[in-house]
DSSP file (Angstrom, degrees, kcal/mol; ACC not computed):
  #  RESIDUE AA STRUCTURE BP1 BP2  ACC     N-H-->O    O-->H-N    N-H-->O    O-->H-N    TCO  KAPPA ALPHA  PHI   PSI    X-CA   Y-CA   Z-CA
    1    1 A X              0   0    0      0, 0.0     0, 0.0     0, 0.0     0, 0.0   0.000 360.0 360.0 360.0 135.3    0.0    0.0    0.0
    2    2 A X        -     0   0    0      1,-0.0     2,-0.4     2,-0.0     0, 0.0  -0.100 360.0-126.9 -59.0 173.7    1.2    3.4   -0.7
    3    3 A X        -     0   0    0      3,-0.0     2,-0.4     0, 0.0     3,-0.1  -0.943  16.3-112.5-124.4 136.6    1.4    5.9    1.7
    4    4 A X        -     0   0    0     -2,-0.4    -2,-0.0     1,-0.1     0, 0.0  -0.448  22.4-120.9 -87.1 146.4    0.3    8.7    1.8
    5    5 A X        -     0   0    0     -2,-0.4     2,-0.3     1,-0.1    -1,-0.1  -0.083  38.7-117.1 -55.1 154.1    2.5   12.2    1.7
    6    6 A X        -     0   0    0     -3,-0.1     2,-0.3     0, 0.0    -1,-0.1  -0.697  27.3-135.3 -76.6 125.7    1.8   14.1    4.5
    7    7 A X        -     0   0    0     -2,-0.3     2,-0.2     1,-0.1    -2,-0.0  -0.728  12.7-129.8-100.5 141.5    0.1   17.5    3.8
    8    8 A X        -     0   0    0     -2,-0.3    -1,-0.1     1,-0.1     0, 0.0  -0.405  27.0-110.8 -71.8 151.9    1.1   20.6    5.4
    9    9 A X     >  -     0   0    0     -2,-0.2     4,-1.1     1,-0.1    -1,-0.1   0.155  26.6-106.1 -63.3-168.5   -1.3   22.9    7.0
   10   10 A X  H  > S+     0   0    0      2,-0.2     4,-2.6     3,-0.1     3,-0.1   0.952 119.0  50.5 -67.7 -69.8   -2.3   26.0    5.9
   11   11 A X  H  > S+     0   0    0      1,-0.3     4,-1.2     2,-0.2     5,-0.2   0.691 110.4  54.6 -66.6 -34.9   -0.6   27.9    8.4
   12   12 A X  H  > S+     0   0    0      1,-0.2     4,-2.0     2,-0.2    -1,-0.3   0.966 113.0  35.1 -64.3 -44.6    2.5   26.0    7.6
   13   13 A X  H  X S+     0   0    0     -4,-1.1     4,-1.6     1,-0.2    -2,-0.2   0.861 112.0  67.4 -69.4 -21.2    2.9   26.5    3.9
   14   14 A X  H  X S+     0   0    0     -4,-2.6     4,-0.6     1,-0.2    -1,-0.2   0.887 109.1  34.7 -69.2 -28.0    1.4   30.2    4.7
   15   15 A X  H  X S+     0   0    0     -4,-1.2     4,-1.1     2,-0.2    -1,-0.2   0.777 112.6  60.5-101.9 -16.7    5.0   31.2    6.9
   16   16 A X  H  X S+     0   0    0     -4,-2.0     4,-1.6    -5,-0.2    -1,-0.2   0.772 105.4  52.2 -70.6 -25.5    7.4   29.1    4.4
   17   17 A X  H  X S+     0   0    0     -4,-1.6     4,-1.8    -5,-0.3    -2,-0.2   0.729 108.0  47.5 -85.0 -12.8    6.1   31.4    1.9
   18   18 A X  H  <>S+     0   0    0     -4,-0.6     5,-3.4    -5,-0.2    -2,-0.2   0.597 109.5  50.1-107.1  -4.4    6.9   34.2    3.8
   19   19 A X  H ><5S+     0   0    0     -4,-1.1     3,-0.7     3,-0.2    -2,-0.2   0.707 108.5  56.4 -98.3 -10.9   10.4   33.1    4.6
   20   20 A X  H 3<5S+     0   0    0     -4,-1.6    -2,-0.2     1,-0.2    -3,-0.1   0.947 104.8  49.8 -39.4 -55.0   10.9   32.4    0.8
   21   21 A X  T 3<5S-     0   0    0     -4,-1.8    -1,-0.2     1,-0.1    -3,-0.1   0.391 117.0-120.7 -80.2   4.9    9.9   36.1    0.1
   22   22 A X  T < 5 +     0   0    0     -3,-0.7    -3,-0.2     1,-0.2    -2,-0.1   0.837  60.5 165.5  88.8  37.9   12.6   36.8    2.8
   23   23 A X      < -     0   0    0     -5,-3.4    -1,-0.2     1,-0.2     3,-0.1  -0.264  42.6 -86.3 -91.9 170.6    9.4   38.5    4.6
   24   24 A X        -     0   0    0      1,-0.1     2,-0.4    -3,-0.1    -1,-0.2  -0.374  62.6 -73.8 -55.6 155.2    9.5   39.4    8.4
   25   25 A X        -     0   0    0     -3,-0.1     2,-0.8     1,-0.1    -1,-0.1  -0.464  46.4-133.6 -62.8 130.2    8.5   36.8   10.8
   26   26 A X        -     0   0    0     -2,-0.4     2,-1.9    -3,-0.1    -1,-0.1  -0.761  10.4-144.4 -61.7  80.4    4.5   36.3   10.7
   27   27 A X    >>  +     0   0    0     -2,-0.8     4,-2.1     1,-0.2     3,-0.6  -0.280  27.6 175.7 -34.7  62.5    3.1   36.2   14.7
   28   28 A X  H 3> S+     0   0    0     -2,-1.9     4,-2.1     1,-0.2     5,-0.5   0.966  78.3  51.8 -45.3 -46.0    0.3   33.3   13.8
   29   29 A X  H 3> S+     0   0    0      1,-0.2     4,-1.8     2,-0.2    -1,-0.2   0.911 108.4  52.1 -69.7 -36.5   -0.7   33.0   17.4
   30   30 A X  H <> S+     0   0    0     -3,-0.6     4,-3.1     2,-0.2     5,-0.2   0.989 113.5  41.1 -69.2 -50.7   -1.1   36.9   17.4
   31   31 A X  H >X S+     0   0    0     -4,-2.1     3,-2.0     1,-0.2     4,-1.4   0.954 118.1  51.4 -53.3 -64.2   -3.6   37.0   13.9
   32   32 A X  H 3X S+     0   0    0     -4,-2.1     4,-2.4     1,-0.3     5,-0.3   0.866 109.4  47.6 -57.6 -40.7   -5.5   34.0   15.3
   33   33 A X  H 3X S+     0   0    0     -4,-1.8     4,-2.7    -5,-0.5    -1,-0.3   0.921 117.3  37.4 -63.4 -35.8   -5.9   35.6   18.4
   34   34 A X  H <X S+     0   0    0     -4,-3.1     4,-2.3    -3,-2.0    -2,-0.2   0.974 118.2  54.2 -77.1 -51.2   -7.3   39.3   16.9
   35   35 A X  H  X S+     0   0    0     -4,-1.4     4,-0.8     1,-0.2     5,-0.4   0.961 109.9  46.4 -52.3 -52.1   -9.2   37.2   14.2
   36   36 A X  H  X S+     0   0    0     -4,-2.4     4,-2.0    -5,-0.3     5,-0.4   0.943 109.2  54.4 -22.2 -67.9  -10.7   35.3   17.3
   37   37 A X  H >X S+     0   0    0     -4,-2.7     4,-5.2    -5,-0.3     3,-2.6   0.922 109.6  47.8 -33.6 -70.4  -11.3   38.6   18.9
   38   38 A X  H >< S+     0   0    0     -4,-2.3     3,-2.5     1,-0.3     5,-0.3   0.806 112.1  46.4 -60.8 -67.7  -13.3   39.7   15.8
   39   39 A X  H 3X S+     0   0    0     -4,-0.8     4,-0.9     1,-0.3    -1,-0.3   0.517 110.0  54.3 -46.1 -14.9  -15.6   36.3   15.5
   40   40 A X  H <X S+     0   0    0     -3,-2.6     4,-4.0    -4,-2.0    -1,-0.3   0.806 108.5  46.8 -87.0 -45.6  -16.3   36.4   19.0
   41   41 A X  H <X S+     0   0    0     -4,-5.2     4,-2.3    -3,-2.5     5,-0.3   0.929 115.5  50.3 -80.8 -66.2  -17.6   40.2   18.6
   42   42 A X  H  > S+     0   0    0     -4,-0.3     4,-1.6     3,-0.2    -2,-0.2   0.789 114.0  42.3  -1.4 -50.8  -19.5   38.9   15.6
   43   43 A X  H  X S+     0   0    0     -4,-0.9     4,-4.6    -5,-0.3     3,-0.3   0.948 114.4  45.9 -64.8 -62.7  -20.9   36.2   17.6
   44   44 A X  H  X S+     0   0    0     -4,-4.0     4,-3.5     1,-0.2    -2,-0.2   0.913 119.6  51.3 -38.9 -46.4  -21.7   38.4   20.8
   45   45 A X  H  X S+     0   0    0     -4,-2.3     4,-0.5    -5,-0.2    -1,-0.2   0.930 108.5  47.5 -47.2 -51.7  -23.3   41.1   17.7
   46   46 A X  H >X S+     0   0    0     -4,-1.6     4,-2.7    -3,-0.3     3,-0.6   0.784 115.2  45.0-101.6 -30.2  -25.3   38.6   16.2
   47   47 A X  H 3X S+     0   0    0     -4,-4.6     4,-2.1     1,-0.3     3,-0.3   0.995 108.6  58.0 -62.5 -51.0  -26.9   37.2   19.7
   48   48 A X  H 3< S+     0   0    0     -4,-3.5    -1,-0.3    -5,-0.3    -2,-0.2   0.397 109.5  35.7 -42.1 -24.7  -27.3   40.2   20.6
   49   49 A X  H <X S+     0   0    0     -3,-0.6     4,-0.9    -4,-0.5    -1,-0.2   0.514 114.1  65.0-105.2 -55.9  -29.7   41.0   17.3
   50   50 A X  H >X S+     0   0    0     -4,-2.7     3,-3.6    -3,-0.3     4,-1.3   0.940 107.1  41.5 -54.1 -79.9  -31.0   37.1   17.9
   51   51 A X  H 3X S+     0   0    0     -4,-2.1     4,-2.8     1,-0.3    -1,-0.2   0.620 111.1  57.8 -54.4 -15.6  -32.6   38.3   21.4
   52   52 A X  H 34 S+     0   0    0     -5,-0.2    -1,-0.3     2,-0.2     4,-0.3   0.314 104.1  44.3 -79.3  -4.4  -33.8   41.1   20.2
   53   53 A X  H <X S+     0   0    0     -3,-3.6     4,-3.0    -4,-0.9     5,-0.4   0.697 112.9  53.3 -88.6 -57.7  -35.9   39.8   17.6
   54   54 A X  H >X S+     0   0    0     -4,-1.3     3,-5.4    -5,-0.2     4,-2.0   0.947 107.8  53.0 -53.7 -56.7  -37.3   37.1   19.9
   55   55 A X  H 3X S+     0   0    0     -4,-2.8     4,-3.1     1,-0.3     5,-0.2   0.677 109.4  48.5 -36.2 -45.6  -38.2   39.7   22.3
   56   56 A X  H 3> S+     0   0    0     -4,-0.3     4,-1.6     2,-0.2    -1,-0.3   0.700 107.9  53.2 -59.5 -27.7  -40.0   41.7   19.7
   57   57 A X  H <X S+     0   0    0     -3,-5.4     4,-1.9    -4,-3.0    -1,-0.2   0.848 102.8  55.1 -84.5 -12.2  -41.8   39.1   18.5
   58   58 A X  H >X S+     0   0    0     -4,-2.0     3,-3.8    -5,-0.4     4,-2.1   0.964 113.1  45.6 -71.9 -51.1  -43.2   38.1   21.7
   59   59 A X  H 3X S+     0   0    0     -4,-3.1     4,-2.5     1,-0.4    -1,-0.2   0.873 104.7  56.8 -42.9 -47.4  -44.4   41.6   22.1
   60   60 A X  H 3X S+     0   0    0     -4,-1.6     4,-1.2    -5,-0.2    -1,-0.4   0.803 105.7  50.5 -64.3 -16.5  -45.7   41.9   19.1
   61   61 A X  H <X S+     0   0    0     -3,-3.8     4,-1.9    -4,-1.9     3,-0.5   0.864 114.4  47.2 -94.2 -34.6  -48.0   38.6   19.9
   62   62 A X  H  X S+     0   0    0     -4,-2.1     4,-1.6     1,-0.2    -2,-0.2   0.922 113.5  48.0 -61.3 -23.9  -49.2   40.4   23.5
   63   63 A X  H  X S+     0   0    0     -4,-2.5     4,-1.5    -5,-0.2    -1,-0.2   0.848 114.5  46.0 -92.9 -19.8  -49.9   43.5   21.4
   64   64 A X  H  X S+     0   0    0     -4,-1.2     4,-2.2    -3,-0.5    -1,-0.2   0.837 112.9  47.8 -60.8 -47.0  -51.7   41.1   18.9
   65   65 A X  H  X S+     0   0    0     -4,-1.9     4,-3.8     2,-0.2     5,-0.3   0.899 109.6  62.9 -62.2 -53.3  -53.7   39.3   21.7
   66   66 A X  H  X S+     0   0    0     -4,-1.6     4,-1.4    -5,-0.4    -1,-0.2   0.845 104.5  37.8 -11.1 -80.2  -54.4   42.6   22.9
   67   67 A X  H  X S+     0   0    0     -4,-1.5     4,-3.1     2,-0.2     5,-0.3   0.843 110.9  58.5 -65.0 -49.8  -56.1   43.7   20.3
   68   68 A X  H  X S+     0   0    0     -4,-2.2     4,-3.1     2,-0.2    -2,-0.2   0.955 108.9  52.6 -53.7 -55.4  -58.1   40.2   19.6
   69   69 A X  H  X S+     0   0    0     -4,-3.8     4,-2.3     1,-0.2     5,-0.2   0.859 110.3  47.8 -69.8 -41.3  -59.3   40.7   23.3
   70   70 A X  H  X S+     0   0    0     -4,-1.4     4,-1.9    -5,-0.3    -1,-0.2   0.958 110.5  49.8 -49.5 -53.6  -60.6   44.5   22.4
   71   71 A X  H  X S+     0   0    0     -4,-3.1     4,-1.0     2,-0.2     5,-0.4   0.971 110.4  49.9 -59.1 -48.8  -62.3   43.4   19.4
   72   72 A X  H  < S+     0   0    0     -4,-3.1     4,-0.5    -5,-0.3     5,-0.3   0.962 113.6  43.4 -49.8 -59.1  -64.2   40.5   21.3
   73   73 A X  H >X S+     0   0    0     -4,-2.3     3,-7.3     2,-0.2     4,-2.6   0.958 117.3  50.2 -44.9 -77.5  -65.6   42.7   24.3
   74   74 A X  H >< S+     0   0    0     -4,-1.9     3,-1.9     1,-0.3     4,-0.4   0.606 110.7  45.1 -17.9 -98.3  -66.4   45.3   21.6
   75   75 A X  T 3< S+     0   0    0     -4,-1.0    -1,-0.3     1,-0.3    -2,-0.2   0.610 119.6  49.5 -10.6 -18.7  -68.3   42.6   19.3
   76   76 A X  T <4 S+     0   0    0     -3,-7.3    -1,-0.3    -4,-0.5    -2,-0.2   0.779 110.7  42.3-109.1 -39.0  -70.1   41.5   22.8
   77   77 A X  S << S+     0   0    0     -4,-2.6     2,-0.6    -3,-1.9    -2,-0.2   0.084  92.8 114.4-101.3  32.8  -71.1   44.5   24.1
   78   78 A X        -     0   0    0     -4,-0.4     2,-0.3    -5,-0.3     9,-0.0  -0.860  45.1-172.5 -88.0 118.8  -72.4   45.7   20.5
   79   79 A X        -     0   0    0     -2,-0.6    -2,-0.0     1,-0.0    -3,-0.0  -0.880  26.5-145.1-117.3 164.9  -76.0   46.1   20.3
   80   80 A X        +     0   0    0     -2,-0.3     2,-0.6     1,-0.0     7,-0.1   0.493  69.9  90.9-115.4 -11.0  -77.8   46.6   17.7
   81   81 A X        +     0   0    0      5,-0.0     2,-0.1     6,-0.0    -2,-0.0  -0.888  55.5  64.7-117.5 137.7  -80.2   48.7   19.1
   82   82 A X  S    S-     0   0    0     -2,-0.6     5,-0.3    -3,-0.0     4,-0.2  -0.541  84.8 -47.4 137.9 156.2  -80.2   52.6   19.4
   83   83 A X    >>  -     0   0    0      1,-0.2     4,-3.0     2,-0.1     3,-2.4   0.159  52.5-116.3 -51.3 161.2  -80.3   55.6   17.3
   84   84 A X  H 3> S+     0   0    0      1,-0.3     4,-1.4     2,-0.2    -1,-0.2   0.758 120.8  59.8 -68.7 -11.0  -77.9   55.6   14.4
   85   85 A X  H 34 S+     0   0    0      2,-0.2    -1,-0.3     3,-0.1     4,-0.3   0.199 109.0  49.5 -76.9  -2.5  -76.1   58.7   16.2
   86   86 A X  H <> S+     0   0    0     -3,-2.4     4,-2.0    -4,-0.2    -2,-0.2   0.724 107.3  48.4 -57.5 -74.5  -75.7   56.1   19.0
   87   87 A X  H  X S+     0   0    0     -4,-3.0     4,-1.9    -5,-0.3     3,-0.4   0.998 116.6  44.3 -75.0 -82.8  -74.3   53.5   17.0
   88   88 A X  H >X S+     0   0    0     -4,-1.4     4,-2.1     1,-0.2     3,-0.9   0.833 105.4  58.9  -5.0 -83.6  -71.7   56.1   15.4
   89   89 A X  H 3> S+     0   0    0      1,-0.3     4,-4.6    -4,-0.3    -1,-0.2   0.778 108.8  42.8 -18.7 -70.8  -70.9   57.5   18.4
   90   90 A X  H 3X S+     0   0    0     -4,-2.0     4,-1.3    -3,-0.4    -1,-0.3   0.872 119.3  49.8 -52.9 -40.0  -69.7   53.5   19.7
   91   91 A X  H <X S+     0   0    0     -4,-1.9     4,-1.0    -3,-0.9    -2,-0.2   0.999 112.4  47.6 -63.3 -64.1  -67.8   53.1   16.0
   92   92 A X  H >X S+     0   0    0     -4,-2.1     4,-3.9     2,-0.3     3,-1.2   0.948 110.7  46.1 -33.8 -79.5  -66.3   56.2   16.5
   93   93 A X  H 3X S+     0   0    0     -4,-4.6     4,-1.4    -5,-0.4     3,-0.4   0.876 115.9  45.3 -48.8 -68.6  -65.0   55.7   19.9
   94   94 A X  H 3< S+     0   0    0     -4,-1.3     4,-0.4     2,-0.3    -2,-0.3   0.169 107.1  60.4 -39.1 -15.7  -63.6   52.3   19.1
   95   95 A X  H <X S+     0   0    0     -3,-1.2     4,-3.0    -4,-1.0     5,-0.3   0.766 117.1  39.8  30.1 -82.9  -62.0   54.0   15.5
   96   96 A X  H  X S+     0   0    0     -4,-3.9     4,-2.6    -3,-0.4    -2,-0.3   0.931 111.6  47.5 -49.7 -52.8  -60.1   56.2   18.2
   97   97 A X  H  X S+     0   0    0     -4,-1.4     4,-1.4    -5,-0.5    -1,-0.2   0.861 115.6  50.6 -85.0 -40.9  -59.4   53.8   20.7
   98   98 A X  H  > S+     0   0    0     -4,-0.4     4,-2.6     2,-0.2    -1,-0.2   0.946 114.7  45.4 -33.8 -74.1  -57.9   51.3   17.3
   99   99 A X  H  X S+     0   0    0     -4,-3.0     4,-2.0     1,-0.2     5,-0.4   0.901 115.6  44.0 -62.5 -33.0  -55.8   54.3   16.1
  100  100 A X  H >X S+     0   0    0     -4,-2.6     4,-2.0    -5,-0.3     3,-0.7   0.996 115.1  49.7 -52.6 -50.9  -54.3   55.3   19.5
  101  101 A X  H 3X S+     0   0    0     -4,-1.4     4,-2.4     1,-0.3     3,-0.5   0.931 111.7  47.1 -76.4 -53.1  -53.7   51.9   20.3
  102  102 A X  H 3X S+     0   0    0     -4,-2.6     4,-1.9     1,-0.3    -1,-0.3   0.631 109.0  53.3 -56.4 -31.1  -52.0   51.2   16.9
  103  103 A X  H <X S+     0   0    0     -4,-2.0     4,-1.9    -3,-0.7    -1,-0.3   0.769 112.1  47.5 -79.8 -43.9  -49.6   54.4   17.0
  104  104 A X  H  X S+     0   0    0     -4,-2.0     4,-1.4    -3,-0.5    -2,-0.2   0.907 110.9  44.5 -67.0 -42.6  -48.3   53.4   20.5
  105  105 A X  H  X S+     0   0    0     -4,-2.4     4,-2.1     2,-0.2     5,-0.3   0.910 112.9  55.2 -81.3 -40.8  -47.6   49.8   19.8
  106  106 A X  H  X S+     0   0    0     -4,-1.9     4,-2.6     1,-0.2     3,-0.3   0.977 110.5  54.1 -37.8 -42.0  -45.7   51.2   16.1
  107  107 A X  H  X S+     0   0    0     -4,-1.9     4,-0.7     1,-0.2    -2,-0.2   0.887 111.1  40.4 -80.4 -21.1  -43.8   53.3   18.6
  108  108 A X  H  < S+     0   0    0     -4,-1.4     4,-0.4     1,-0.2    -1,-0.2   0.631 112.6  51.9 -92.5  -0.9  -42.7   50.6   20.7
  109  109 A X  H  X S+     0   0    0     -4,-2.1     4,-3.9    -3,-0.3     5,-0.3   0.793 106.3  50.1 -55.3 -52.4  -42.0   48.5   18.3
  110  110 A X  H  X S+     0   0    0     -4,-2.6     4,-2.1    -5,-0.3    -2,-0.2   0.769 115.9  53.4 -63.6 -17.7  -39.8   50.9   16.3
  111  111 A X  H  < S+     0   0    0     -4,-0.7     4,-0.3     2,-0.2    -1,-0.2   0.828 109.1  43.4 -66.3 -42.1  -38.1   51.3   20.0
  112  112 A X  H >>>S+     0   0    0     -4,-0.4     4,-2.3    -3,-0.2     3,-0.8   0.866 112.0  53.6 -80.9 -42.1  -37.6   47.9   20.6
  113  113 A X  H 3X5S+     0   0    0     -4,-3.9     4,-1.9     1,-0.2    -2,-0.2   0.953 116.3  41.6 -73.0 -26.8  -36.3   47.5   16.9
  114  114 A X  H 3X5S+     0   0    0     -4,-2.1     4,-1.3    -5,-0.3    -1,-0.2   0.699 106.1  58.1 -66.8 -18.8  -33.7   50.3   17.5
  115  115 A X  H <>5S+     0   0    0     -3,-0.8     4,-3.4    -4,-0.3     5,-0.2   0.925 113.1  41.1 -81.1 -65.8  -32.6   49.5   20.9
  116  116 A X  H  X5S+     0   0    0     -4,-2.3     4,-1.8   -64,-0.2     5,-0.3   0.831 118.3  51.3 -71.5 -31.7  -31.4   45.8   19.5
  117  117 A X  H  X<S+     0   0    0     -4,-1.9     4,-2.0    -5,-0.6    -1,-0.2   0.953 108.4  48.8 -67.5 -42.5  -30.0   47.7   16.1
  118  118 A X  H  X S+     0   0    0     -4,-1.3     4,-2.1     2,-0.2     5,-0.5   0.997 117.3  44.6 -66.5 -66.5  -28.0   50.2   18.1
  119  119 A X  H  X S+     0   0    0     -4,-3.4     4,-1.0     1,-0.2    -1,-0.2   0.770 105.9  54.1 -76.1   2.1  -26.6   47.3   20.3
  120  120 A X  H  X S+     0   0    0     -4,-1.8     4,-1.7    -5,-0.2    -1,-0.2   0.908 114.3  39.5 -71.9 -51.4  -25.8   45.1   18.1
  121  121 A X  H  X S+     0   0    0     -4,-2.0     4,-3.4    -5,-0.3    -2,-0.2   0.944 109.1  66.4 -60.1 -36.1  -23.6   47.7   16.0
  122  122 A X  H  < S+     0   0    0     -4,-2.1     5,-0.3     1,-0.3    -1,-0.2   0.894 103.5  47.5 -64.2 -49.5  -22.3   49.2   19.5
  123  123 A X  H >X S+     0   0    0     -4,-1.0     4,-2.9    -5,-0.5     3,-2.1   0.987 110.0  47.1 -73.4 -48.8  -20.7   45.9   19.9
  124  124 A X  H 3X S+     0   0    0     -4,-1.7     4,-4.8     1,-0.3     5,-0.4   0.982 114.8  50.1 -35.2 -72.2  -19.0   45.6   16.4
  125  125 A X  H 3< S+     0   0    0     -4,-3.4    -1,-0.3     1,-0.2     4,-0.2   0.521 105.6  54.2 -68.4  32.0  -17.7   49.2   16.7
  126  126 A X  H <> S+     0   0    0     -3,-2.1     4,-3.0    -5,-0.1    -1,-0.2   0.427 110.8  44.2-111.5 -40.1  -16.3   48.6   19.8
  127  127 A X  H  X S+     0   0    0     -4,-2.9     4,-2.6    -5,-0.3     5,-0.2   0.894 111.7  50.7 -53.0 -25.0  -14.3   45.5   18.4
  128  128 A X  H  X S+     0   0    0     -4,-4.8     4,-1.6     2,-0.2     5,-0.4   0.971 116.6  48.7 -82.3 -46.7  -13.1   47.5   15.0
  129  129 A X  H  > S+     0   0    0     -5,-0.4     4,-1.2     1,-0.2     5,-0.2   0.798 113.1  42.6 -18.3 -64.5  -11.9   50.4   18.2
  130  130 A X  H  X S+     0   0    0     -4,-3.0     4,-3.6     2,-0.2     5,-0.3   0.917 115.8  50.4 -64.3 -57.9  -10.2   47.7   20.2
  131  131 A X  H >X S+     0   0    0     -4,-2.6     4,-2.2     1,-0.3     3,-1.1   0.911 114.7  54.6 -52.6 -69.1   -8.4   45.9   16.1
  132  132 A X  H 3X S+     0   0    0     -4,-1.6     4,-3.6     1,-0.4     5,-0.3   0.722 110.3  36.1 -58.8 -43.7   -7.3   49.6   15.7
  133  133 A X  H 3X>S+     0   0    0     -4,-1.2     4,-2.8    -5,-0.4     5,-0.5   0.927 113.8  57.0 -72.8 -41.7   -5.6   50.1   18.6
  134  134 A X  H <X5S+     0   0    0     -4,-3.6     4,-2.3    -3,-1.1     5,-0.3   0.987 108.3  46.1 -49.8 -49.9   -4.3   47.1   18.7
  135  135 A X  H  X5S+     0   0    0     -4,-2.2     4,-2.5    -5,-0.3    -2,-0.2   0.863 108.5  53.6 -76.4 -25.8   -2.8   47.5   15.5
  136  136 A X  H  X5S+     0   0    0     -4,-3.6     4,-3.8    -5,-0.3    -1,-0.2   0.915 100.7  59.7 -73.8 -26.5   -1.4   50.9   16.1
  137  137 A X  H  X5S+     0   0    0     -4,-2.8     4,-1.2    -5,-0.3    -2,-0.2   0.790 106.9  59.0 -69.8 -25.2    0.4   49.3   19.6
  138  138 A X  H  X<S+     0   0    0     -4,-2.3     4,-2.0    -5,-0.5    -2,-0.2   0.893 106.0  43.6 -51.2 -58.3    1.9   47.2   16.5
  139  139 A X  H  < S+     0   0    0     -4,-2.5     3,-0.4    -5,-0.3    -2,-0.2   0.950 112.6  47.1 -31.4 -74.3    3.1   50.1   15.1
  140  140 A X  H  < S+     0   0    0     -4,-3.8    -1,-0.2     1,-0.2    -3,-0.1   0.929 103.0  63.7 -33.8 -70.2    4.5   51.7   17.9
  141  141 A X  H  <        0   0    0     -4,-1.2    -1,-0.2     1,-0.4    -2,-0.2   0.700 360.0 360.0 -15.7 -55.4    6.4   48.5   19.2
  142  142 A X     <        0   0    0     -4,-2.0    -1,-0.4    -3,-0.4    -2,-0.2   0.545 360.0 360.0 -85.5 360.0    8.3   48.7   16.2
C-alpha cells in the first residue's frame, strides 16, 4: 500500500512562503488571536440582534392578543339597538381607541427594533476600536 504524503497545513505553507519572500517573521498566534477577537464580537453582535428579535416578536403577539381581546368585548357589548347617532358614536369611539392603540404599539415596536440595532452595531464598533488600537500598539512597538 502506498502511503500517503503528509500535507502541510495552511498555516505552515502560509510562513514558508513568507520566509521564501525573505518576509518578516508572521506572529500566527497573534492574527489567530485578533481574528478570534473579531468572530467572538460577531458572535456576541449577532446574539445580541437574535434576542432582540425574539423579544420583539413576543411583544408583538401580546400586542396582537391585545387587540383580539378588544375586538371581542367590543363585538359582545355591541348592540344593535339605538339611534344611528348612538351606533356612530360606539364606531367612533372604538376607530379612536384602534388608532391610539396602533400608534403606540408602532412606537414601541420601532423602540424595541432600534434598541437591538443600536446594540448590536455598539458591539461591532467597539471590536473594529479595540483591532485599531491594537494594530497601532503594532506600530508603535516597532
Amino acid at each position: 500500500m502506498a502511503k500517503q504524503p503528509d500535507s502541510d497545513s495552511f498555516m505552515d505553507m502560509f510562513g514558508r512562503f513568507g520566509r521564501d519572500l525573505k518576509m518578516p517573521n508572521v506572529d500566527v498566534e497573534a492574527m489567530l488571536a485578533h481574528h478570534r477577537k473579531n468572530l467572538e464580537a460577531l458572535e456576541k453582535s449577532a446574539r445580541a440582534g437574535a434576542a432582540g428579535a425574539s423579544s420583539l416578536l413576543y411583544r408583538q403577539r401580546e400586542m396582537l392578543q391585545d387587540t383580539l381581546r378588544e375586538i371581542s368585548d367590543m363585538a359582545q357589548n355591541y348592540r344593535a339597538s339605538g339611534t344611528p347617532q348612538e351606533l356612530m358614536a360606539k364606531q367612533t369611539e372604538f376607530a379612536r381607541k384602534s388608532f391610539e392603540t396602533a400608534l403606540k404599539n408602532a412606537g414601541e415596536v420601532a423602540e424595541m427594533v432600534k434598541k437591538s440595532g443600536t446594540e448590536s452595531v455598539d458591539i461591532l464598533r467597539s471590536r473594529i476600536k479595540e483591532a485599531m488600537e491594537e494594530i497601532r500598539s503594532g506600530y508603535d512597538k516597532k
